[in-house]
C-alpha positions in Angstrom: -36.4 -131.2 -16.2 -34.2 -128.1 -16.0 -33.4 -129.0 -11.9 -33.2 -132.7 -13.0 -30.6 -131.7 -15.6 -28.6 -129.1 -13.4 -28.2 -131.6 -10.7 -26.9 -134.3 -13.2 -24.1 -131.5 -14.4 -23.5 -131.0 -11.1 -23.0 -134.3 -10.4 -20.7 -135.0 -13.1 -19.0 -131.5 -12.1 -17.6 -133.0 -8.4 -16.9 -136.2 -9.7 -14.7 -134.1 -12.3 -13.3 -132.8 -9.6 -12.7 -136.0 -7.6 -14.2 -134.9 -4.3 -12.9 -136.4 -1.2 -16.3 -135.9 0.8 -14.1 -135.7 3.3 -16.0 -134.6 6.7 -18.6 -137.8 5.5 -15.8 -139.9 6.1 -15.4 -138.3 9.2 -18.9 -138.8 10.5 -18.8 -142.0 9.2 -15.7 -143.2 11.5 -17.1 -141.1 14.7 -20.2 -143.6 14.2 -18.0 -146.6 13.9 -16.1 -145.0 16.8 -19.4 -145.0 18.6 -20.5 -149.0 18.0 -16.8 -149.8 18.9 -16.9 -148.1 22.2 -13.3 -146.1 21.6 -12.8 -142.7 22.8 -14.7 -140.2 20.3 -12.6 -136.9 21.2 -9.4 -138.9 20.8 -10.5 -140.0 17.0 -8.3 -138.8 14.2 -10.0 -139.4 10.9 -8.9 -139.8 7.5 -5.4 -138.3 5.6 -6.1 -135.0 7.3 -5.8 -136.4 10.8 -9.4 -134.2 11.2 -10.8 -134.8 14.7 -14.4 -134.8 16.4 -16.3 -131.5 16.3 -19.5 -132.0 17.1 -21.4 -133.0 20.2 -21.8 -136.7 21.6 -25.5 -136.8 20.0 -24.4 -135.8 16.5 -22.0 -139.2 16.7 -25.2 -141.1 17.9 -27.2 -140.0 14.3 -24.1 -140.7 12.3 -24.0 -144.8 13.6 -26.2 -145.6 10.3 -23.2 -144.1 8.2 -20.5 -146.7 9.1 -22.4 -149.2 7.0 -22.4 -148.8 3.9 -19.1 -148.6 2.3 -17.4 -145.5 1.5 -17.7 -145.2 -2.5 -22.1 -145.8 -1.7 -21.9 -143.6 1.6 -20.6 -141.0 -1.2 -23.4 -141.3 -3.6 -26.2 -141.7 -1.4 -24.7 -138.3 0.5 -24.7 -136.5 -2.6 -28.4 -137.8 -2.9 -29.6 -137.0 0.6 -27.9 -133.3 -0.4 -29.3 -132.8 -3.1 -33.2 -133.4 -1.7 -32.7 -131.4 1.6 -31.6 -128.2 -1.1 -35.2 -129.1 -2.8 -36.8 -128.9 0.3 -34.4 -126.0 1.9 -35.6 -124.1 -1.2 -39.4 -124.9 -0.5 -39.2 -123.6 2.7 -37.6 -120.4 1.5 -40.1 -120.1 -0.3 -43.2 -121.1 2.0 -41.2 -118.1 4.5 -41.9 -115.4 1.8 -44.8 -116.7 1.0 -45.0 -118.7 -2.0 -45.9 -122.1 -2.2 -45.3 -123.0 -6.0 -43.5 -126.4 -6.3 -42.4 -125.8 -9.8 -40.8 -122.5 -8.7 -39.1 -124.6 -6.0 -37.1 -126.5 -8.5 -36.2 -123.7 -10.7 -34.5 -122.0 -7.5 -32.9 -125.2 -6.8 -31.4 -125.5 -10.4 -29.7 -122.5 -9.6 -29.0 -122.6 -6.0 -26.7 -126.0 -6.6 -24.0 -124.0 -8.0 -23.4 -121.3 -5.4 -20.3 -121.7 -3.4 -22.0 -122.8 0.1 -24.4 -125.8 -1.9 -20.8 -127.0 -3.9 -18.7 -126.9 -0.7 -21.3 -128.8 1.3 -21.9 -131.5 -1.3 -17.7 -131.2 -1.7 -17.4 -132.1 1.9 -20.1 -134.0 2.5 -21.3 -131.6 4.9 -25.0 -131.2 7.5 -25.2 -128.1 7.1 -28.5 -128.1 4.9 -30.1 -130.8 7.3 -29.2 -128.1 10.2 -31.5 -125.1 7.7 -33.9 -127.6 7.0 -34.8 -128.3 10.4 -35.1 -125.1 11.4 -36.9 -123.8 8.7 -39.2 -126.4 9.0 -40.1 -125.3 12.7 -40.3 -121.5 11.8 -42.2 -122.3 9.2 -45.0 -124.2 10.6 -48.5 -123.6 11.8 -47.7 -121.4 14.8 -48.8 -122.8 18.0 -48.3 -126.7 16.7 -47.4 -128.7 19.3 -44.2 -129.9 17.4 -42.8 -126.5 17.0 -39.3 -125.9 18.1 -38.1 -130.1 18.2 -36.0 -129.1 15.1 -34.5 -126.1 16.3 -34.4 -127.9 19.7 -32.1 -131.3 18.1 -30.4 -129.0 15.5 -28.5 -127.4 18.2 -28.2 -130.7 20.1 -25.9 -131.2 16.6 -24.5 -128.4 16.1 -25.0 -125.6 18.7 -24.8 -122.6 16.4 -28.6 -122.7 16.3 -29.0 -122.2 19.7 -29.3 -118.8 19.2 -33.0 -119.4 17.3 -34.4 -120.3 20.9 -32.8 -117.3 22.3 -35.0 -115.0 19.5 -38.1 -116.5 20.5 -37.6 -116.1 24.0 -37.1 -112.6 23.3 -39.9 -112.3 21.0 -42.0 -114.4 23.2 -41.2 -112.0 26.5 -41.6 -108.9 24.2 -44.7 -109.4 23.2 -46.0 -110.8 26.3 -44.9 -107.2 27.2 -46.7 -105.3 25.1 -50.2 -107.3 25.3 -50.0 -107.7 29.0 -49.7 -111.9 29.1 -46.9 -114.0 28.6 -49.2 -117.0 29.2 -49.7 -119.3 26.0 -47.8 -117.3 23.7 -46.8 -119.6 21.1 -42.8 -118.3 21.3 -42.6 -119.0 24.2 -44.0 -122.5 23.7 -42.1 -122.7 21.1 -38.5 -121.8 23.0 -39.4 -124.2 26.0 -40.0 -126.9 23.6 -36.7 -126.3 21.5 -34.8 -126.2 24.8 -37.1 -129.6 25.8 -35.6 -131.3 23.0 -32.5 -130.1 23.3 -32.2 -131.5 26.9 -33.6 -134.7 25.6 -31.0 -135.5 23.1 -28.5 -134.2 25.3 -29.0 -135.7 28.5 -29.9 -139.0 26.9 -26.6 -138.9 25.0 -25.2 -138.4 28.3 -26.5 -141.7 29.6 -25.4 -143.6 26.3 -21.8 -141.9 26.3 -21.0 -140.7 29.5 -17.1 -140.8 29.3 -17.6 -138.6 25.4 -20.1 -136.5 27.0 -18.3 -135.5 30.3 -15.2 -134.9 27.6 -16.8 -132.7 25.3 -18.6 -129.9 27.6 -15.6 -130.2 30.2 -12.9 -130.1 27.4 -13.2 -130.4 23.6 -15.9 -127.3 23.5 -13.2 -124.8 24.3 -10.4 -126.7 22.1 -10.2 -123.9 19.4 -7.3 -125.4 17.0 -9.9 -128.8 17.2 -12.4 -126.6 14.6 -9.5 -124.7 12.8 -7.6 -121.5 12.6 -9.4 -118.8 12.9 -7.7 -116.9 10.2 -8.4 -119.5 7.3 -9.6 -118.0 4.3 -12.8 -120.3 4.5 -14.1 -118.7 8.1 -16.3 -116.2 7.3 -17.2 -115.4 10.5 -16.3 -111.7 12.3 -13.7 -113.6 14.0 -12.4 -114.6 10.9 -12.7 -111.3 9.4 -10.8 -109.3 12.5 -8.0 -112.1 12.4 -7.3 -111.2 8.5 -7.7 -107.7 9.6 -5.1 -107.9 12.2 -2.8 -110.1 11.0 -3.3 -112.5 14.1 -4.7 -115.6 14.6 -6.3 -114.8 17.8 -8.2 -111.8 18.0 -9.3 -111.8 21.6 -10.8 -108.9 22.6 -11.4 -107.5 19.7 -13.7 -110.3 18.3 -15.8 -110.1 21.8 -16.3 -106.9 21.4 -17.6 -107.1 18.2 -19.7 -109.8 18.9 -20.9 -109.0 21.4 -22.6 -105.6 19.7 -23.7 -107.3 16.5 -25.6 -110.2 18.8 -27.2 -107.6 20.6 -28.3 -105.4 17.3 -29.0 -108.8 15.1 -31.3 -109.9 17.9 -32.9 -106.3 18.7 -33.7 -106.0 15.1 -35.1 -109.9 15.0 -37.2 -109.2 17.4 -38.7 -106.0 16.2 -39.0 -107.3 12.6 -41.0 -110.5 14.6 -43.3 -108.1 16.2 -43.7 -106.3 13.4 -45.4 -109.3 11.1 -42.4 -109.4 9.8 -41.4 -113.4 9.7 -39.2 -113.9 7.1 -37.0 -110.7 8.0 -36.5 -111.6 11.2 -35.9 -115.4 11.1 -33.5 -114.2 8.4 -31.8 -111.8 11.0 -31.4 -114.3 13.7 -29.8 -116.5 11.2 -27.3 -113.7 9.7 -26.3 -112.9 13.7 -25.6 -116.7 14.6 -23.1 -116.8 11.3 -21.7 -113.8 12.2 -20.7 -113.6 16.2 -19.8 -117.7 16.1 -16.0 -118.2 16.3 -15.7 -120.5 13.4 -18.6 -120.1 10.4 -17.1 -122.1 7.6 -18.3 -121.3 3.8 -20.5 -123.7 3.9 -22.3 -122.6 7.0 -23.6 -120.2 4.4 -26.3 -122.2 3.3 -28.4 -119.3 4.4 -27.8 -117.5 1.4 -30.3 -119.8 -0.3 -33.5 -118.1 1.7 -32.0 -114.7 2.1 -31.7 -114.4 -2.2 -35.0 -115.3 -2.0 -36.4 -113.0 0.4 -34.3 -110.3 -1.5 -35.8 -111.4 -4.9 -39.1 -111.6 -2.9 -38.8 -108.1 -1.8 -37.6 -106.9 -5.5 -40.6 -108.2 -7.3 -42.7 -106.3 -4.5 -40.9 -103.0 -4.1 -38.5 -102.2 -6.6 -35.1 -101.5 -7.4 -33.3 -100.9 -3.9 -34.2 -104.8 -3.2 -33.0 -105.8 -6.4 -29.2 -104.1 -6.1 -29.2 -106.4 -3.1 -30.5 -109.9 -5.0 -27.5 -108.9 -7.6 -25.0 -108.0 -4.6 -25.4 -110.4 -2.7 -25.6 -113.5 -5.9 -22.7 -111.8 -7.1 -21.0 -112.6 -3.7 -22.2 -116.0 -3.6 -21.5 -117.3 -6.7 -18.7 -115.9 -7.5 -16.2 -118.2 -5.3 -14.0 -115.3 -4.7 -12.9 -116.1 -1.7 -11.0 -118.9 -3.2 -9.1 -117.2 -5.0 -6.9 -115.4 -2.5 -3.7 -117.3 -1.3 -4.7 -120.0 1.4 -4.2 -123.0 3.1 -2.6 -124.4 6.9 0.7 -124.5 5.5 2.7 -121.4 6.2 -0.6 -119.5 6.9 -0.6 -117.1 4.5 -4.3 -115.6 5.6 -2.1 -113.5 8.5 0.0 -111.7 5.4 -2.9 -110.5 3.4 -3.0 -107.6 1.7 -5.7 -105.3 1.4 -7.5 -106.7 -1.8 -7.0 -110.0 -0.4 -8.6 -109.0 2.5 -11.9 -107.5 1.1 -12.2 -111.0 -1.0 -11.7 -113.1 1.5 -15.0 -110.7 3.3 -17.4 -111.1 1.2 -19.9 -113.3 3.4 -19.6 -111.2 6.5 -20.2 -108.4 3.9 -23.5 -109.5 3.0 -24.7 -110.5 6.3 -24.1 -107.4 7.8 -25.2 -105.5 5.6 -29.0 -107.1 6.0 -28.7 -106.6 9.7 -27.8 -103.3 9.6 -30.5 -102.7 6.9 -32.9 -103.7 8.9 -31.9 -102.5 12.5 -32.4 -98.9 10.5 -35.7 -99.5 10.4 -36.2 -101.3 14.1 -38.5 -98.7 16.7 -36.6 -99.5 19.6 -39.5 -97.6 21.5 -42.4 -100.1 20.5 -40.3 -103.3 20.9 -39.0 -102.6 24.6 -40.8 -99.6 25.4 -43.1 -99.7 28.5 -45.5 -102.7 28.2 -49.4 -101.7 27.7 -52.3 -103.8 28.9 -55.1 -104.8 27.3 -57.0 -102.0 25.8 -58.8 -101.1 22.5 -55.5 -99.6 21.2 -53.3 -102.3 22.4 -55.9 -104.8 20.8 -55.5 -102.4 17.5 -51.4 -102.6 17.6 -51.0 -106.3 19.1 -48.0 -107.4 17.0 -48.6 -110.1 14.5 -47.1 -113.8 15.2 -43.8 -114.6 13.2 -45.4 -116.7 10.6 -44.7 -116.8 6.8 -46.0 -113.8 4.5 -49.5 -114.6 2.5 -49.1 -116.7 0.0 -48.8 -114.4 -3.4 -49.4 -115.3 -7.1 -47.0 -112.7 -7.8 -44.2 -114.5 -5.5 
């Protein structure tokens, strides 16, 4: 009743607030694009002339959505939303172990109202479809034969994700190290299928929309200005972050750099937490990196947030205080909507002119997710995860790591 009755505020709340749903419009005329036969990459959508972002496959799944009309495309959005943050929550949960229903929709009552949930529902946005698929393959049986479609067609969507099979490829090889085989190991599996899929939707977009395809990875990938400017308040990406810092809108080599480092300590440490029995951490990590290093990671990108408060509560319950600082840091981040309230907006730019305080509001997200990587590459033995491999022996039987699976389930969870 108390999740029932949040959503129905909620609810109420946007339509208060008259919310365009603006990027389901979009998807909506890149389908009707699609069953037309026009040029996808030249499509200009709505009042906000907003172009075509994703890949070729992505305007394949959104054909459905030029149907209905806009005013029902809207409500049954909202809808679809609202159960994928249900089942977004239950997969948090399943990841740190707890499989209570009822403790599902409590989270969910809550979760509705951080800044990533509104802006998605705002927009109208995937972004919880993208977490649920992904969650749902980390979260499964490991070693089902299923495992790594959803990471494989989430990135066929939107390729941000891609960076989930590179993890379990180096999970998968790591391990293999240590115990001597790299044949069968489920992360492995588990990469090769992801990229399997991936291909799949891909290629067989390819054959459906040859002209779109050949236009998107030869041309509209690398179209920057097509996603945004980097420097908009709502990127809270490190790219975003060093173009505020800077006072530019293209930081260059600066942003590589940077990048660059935090991929390779996000996936070092994912990969050690992995190794470690230590699922939920590193799945987690992986995600953190991938919002971090991509170019453009929009606020609502953050849907994240929803599994790593739960890990952190998680962790709180189980060992204390230090945990909980971090459930009240980072809530207080992502409720809070602070990032709104520094000056923004395309006209006149005013994200290259920010001052100092306006800078550290407009951080926040980065903040956070940095601050779990870096938390957890402290503790990451660099020795163990690509030290010298060992074959099978009494003690490497003794220390094989554990598979990346969700904690035991816990009353106390």
């Amino acid at each position: 009743m108390v999740c029932l009755f949040s959503f129905a505020v909620f609810w109420a709340a946007q339509r208060l607030a008259r919310v365009s749903m603006i990027d389901l419009i979009v998807y909506r005329a890149e389908g009707a694009t699609v069953l037309a036969g026009g040029d996808l990459y030249a499509l200009r959508a709505t009042a906000a002339n907003l172009p075509t972002t994703y890949p070729p496959f992505a305007a394949l799944l959104f054909t459905p959505l030029s149907l209905p009309h806009p005013d029902l495309l809207r409500i049954l959005g909202t809808l679809g939303n609202l159960v994928l943050l249900v089942a977004l929550v239950r997969l948090s949960l399943r990841l740190v172990g707890c499989n209570r229903f009822a403790t599902a929709l409590w989270v969910a009552a809550a979760a509705v109202w951080c800044e990533p949930v509104w802006t998605t529902l705002r927009y109208g946005q995937i972004n919880l479809a993208i977490a649920v698929a992904v969650l749902w393959d980390l979260t499964r049986k490991e070693g089902h034969r299923w495992a790594g479609v959803g990471i494989g067609l989430a990135t066929a969507v939107k390729l941000t994700p891609g960076l989930f099979v590179v993890f379990l490829l180096l999970a998968g090889l790591a391990r293999g190290r240590h115990t001597g085989t790299y044949r069968g190991d489920p992360w492995l599996r588990q990469a090769s299928v992801a990229v399997g899929a991936f291909l799949a939707a891909t290629v067989g977009s390819a054959l459906l929309l040859p002209r779109d395809s050949l236009t998107f990875w030869t041309r509209a990938l690398f179209e920057s200005t097509r996603v945004g400017n980097t420097e908009d308040t709502a990127n809270q990406s490190l790219a975003g972050v060093l173009a505020r810092l800077l006072h530019t809108d293209a930081p260059g080599g600066w942003w590589v750099a940077v990048a660059a480092l935090v991929a390779a300590v996000g996936l070092c440490t994912a990969v050690d937490a992995a190794l470690r029995g230590k699922g939920a951490r590193s799945v987690l990590t992986c995600a953190m990196t991938a919002l971090l290093i991509s170019p453009i990671s929009w606020s609502h990108h953050w849907v994240w947030c929803v599994p790593l408060v739960v890990f952190l509560a998680g962790q709180a319950v189980r060992s204390g205080r230090v945990y909980a600082a971090g459930v009240w840091a980072a809530a207080a981040v992502f409720f809070s909507y602070a990032l709104w309230t520094v000056p923004h907006g395309r006209q006149g730019r005013p994200e290259l002119d920010q001052d100092l305080g306006q800078f550290l509001l407009s951080a926040g997200y980065p903040a956070v997710g940095l601050a779990f990587v870096l938390a957890g590459f402290r503790g990451t033995d660099l020795l163990r995860t690509y030290g010298p491999g060992r074959r099978r022996s009494q003690r490497a039987r003794e220390e094989r790591p554990a598979a990346v699976r969700p904690a035991r389930t816990s009353r106390s969870a």
